[in-house]
Every structure is written in structure tokens, then in C-alpha cells.
N, C-alpha and C positions, 0 to 999 in steps of 0.2 A: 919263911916256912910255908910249904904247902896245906892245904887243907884237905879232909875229903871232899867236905861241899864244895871247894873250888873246882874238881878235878870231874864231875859231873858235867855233862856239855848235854843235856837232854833236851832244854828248849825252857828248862824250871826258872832261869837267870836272867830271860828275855827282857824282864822289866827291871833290872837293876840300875840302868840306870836312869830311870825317876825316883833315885830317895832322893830324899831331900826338900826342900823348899823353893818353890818355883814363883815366878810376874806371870801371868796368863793374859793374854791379850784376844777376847773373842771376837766373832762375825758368826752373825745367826740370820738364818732369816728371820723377819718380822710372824711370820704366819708358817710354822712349819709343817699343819698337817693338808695346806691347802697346794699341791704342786705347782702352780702355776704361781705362784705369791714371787714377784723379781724383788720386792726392800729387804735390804738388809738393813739390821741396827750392829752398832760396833761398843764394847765397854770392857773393863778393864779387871781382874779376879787376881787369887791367888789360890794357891796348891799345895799340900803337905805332902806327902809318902813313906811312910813307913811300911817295911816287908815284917813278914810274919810266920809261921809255922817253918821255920829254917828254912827258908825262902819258897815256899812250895804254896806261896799267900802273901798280898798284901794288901794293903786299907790305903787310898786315900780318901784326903779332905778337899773340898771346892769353896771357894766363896767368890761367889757372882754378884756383881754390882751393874745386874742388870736394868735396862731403863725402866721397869714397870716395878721395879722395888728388889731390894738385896735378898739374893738366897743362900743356902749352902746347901751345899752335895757333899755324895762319896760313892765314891766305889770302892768293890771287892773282888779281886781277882783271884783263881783258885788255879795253881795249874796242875793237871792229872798225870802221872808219869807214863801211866801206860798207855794214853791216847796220844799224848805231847799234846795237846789242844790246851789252852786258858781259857780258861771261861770267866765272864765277868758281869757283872751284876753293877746295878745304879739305882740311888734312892737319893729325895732330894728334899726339902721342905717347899719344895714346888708340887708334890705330891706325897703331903703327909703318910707316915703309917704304909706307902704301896713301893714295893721293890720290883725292879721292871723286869721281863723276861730277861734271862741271860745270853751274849752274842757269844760265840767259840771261834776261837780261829788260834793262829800260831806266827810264828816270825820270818823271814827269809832276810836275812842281815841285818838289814837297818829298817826293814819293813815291816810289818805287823797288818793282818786284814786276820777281824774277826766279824761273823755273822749271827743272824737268829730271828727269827719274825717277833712279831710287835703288832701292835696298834695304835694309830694316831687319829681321835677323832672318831672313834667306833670301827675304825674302818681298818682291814689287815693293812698290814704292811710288811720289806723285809728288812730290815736294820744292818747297817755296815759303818763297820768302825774302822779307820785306817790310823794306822801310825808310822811315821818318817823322824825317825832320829837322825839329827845331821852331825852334832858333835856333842862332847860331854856336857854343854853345857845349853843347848837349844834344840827343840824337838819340835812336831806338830800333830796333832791329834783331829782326825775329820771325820764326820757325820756324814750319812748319803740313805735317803729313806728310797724304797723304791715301790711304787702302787700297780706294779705287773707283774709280779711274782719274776722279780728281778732282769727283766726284759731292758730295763731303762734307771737309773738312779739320779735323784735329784739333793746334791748337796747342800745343805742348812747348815750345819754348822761347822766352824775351823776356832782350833785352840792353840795358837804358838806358844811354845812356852821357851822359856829365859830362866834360867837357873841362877836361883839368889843365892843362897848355902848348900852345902853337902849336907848339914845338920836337917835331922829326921824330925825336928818338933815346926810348931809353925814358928814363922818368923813373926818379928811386930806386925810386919804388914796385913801379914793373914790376920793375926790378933785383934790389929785396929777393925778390921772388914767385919769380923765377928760382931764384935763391940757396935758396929752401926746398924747392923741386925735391929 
């Protein structure tokens, strides 16, 4: 049986497929507000996703088991019908209490490039977020800050992910990662 929701092809769907519970495997650089910084550090996270407002929203969850001590994240993704644009939002206990400006962008297949300026360091910047879905069950998600009013982009961070469940809660893994919090 068909649905209405399913019969919408607006650009609202683009992230459906991240429900579920994801392994996360990072590469940051060591120093990302500094361009010129070549270390990288590599560690290991996991991912929830649950959609929300009959898909036109979704929340997830992070948990980073990064070298300088574990964190958790989330985002909020909101998408507007009438722009097609998603917009999304990031908050972290790497910066309590502060929600980051929001980047916008939209999909072309498997692709996803969203933007928005920022600051890293006092200092502007322009934020770009890419995403590469390759199958239903491994995606990737990359960072690229740029300090020339987008003339040059320097990428810091890559997120692969590996699909653990279709199930929408955390899995143990995410649970355990919590718990070491």
C-alpha cells in the first residue's frame, strides 16, 4: 500500500536513509582551526537517527570516543518544502549550552553538499558539509572549512559510516559509549 508521504519526491526523504544505528569510523585533523595543521588523529564513535515531524526533521545522536576524552553530539536537520534546502544544526558537549550556526544545502542523488559560515578560533570561516551514500548500508559524511571566503577548502574531518540496525534507538554499542562518558 502506497502512502501520501511516500509519493512526495520533494528533497523532504533525502536523509532516510540514516535511520537507524550506525559504527562510525573518524579522521580529524589534530588542529582544525589552524590550515596549515597536516596530523591527523583516527577513533572509533557511534550514531542513532531517528526522523521526526513526518519526515520534514530528524535528530541524531553522536558519540565520539575521541583521543582527548569521549564526547556526544547531535544534530538537527529541518527540511523547508518551499526552498527544498535542509538545513542543519550541531551541538556537542565539546561546546556546552552553544548550537553552531546552521549549513543549507540539498541532494543530487547520492550526493548532499550543504553550507553556511562559522567561526573557528575567532576567526570567520565557510563551513561545508558533504555527504556520499554508496549503499543502504555505508555512507560518508566530510567536513572542509575554508579561510577565503571559499576560494580554497581545507578538509578536517571524514565520517564513514557502516550500518549496524535499521532499528531507530541506540544500539549497546552507542549505550556502552554513553556509559563511558
Amino acid at each position: 500500500m502506497t502512502t501520501y508521504e511516500n509519493l512526495i519526491d520533494d528533497g523532504r526523504h533525502d536523509f532516510d536513509f540514516l535511520a537507524g544505528t550506525w559504527h562510525v569510523r573518524h579522521r580529524k585533523l589534530a588542529d582544525m582551526a589552524d590550515p596549515a595543521c597536516d596530523e591527523w588523529v583516527e577513533f572509533e564513535g557511534g550514531s542513532w537517527l531517528r526522523q521526526t515531524l513526518g519526515g520534514l526533521g530528524n535528530v541524531d545522536n553522536q558519540t565520539l570516543a575521541m583521543p582527548e576524552g569521549p564526547q556526544e553530539g547531535m544534530s538537527l536537520r529541518l527540511f523547508d518544502p518551499e526552498t527544498r534546502l535542509w538545513h542543519i544544526w550541531w551541538a556537542s558537549t565539546g561546546r556546552p549550552g552553544h548550537l553552531e550556526p546552521p549549513v543549507s544545502g540539498r541532494w543530487d542523488g547520492t550526493h548532499g553538499e550543504f553550507r553556511g559560515p562559522d567561526s573557528v578560533g575567532g576567526r570567520p570561516i565557510e563551513v561545508r558539509f558533504t555527504w556520499d551514500v554508496f549503499d543502504a548500508d555505508t555512507a560518508r559524511w566530510e567536513q572542509a572549512f575554508s579561510f577565503d571566503e571559499g576560494e580554497s577548502w581545507v578538509h578536517n574531518w571524514r565520517m564513514s559510516f557502516t550500518r549496524v540496525s535499521r532499528a531507530v534507538e541506540p544500539s549497546a554499542e552507542v549505550r556502552s559509549a554513553r556509559r563511558a562518558q
